[in-house]
N, C-alpha and C positions, 0 to 999 in steps of 0.2 A: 730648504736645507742647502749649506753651502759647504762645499771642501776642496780639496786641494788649492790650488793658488791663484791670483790676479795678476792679470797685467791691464793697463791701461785700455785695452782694446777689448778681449774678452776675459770677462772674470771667469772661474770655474764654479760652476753650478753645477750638481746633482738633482738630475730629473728621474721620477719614477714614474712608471705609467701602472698603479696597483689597480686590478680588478678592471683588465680592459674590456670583457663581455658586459659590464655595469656599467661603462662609461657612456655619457650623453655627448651623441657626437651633432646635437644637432635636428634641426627641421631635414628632413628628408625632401630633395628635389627631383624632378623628372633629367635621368640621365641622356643628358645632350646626343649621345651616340646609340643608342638605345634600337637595335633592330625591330622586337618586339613592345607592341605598347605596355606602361603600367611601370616601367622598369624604377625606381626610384631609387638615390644616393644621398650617402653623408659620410660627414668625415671631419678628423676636428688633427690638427698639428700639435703634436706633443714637444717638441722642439725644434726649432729652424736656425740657419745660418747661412751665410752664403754659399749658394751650392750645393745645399743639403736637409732635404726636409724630413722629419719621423713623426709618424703619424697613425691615424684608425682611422677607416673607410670601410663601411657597408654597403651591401646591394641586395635587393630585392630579388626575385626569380624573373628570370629573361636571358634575352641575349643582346652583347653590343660589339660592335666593335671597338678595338683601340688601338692606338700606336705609341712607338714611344722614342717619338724624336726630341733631340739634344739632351736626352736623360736615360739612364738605369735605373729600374730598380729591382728590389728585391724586396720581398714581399713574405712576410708567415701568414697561413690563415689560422684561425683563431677558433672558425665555427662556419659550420655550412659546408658545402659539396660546389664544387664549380669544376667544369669541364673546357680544357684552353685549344680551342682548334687553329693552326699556322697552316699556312698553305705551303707543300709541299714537304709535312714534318705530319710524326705519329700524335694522334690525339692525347692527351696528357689532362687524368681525372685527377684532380686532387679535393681533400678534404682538412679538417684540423690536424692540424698538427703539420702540414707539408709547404715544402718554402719551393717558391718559383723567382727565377731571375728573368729579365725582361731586359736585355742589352737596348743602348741604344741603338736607334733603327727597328725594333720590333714592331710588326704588324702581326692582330691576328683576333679575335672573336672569343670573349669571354661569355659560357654558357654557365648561367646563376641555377643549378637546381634546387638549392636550401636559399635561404637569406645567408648572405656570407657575411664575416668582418675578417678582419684583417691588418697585422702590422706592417707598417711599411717604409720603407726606404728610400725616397730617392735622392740619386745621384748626379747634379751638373753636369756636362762633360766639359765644361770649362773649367 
């Protein structure tokens, strides 16, 4: 579906992302950062641009680390329970329906206790 207007560089497109818990994000792989073994991801980009990705990522039950250099994002969960440990900040449980932001420079340890998904944002800092 298309609306609003074009210009020569980006035309305007309407993108839906309908029924993102049904959506096929994909073969699921072993998560690189993965403290605990087993951990497994997917995720599939519902629209990109420069400097700006939206998208759906699941994960498995585990734990990994992650950081989040030259980017932000922010993040809805969708489904599942995950628990965000930062060192030297209060432990932060979130579940469906709660949005976390991740500035750039975040460091800190995502604890999967359900299989989560998740919408997500990221942000360039360029």
């Amino acid at each position: 579906m298309t609306g609003g207007t074009m210009d020569e560089h980006h035309p305007v497109v309407t993108v839906a992302g309908l029924r993102p818990l049904e959506r096929d994000l994909g073969e699921r792989s072993p998560k690189p950062t993965a403290v605990t073994d087993g951990v497994l991801e997917a995720s599939d980009s519902l629209w990109a641009r420069a400097g700006l990705d939206v998208g759906y990522w699941e994960c498995t039950p585990g734990r990994f680390t992650a950081t989040r250099d030259g980017y932000t994002e922010i993040c809805q969960l969708l489904s599942g329970r995950v628990t965000i440990e930062v060192e030297g900040e209060e432990t932060v449980a979130l579940a469906a329906g709660d949005t976390l932001v991740m500035p750039s420079g975040w460091r800190g340890v995502w604890v999967v206790h359900e299989t989560v998904r998740k919408l997500y944002v990221i942000v360039d800092d360029a």
